[in-house]
N, C-alpha and C positions, 0 to 999 in steps of 0.2 A: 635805641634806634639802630635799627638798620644800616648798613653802609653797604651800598650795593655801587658807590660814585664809579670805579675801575671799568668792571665792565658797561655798566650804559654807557660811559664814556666814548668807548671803542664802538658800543653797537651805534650811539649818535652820529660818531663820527664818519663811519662806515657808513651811513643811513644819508649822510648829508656829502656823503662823496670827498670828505675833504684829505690833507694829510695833515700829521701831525706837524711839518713843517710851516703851512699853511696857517695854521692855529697858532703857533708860536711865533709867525710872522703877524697874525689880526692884532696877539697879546703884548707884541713887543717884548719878548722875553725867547730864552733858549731854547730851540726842541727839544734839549734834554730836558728840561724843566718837563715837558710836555708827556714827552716820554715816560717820566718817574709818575706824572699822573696815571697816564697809560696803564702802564704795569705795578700800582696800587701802592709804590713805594713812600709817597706823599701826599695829601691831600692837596688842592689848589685854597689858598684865603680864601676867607668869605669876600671879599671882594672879585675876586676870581669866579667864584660861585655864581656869583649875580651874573658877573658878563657872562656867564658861561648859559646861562638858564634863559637871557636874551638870543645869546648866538644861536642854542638851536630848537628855541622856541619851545622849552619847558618849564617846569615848575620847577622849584629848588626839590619837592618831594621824589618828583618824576626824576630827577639827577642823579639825587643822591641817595634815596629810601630804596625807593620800589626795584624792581627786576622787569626791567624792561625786556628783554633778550624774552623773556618766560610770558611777556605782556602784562604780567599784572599793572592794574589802574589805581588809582587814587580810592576810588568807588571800593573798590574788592577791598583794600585795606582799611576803608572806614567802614566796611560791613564786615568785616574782621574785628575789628576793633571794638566793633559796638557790640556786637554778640560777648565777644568777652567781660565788657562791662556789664551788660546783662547779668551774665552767669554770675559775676559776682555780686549784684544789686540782690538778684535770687535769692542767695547763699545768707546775705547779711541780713535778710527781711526772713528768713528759717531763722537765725540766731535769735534776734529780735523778737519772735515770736517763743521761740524757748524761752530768753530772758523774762518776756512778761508772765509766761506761764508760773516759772518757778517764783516771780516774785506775787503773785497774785496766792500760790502754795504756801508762802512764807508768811503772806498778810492774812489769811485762813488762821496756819497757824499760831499766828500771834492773837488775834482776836480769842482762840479759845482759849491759851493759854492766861488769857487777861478775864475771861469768865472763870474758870479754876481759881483764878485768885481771888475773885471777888467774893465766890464761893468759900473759901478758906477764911477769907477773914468774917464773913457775917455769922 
């Protein structure tokens, strides 16, 4: 996963006009506290988290995954996401398909090898 929490942090908070003092006064806790979020030093608890995705009206993904600053969406990383699972879904159904070949090669050639035999012994 991703940790992009720092800077959306600053772009939210810039975005929502607040200050870090502001923030640290909503959370009841020290600006420094806030600060160390700020500049990536700390992460805030998951209970922090949560108010945090209330305060400025985002997802925990939107927070803490994505690259807001850059705009990427939730959408762009599940169409990220899914293409990649494809490509591997691809990749394992080629295997799968080798696999049945060679054993299909293998049951060939057992079958003749068990005429040979039968051959040998009459």
């Amino acid at each position: 996963m991703k940790n992009n929490f720092s800077s959306n942090f600053k772009f939210l908070k810039l975005k929502k006009g607040v200050s870090q003092k502001a923030i640290a006064d909503f959370f009841s806790m020290s600006p420094a506290t806030v600060n160390r979020w700020e500049k990536g030093a700390i992460l805030p608890e998951s209970n922090n988290l949560l108010k945090l995705t209330e305060y400025f009206g985002v997802s925990l993904s939107e927070l803490v995954e994505l690259n807001l600053i850059e705009g990427e969406t939730v959408s762009q990383v599940e169409d990220t996401e899914f293409l990649a699972l494809k490509e591997k879904l691809f990749k394992a159904q080629e295997k799968l398909v080798e696999a049945q070949t060679e054993l299909v090669e293998i049951l060939k050639e057992n079958r003749e090898l068990r005429k040979e035999l039968r051959n040998k012994d009459s």
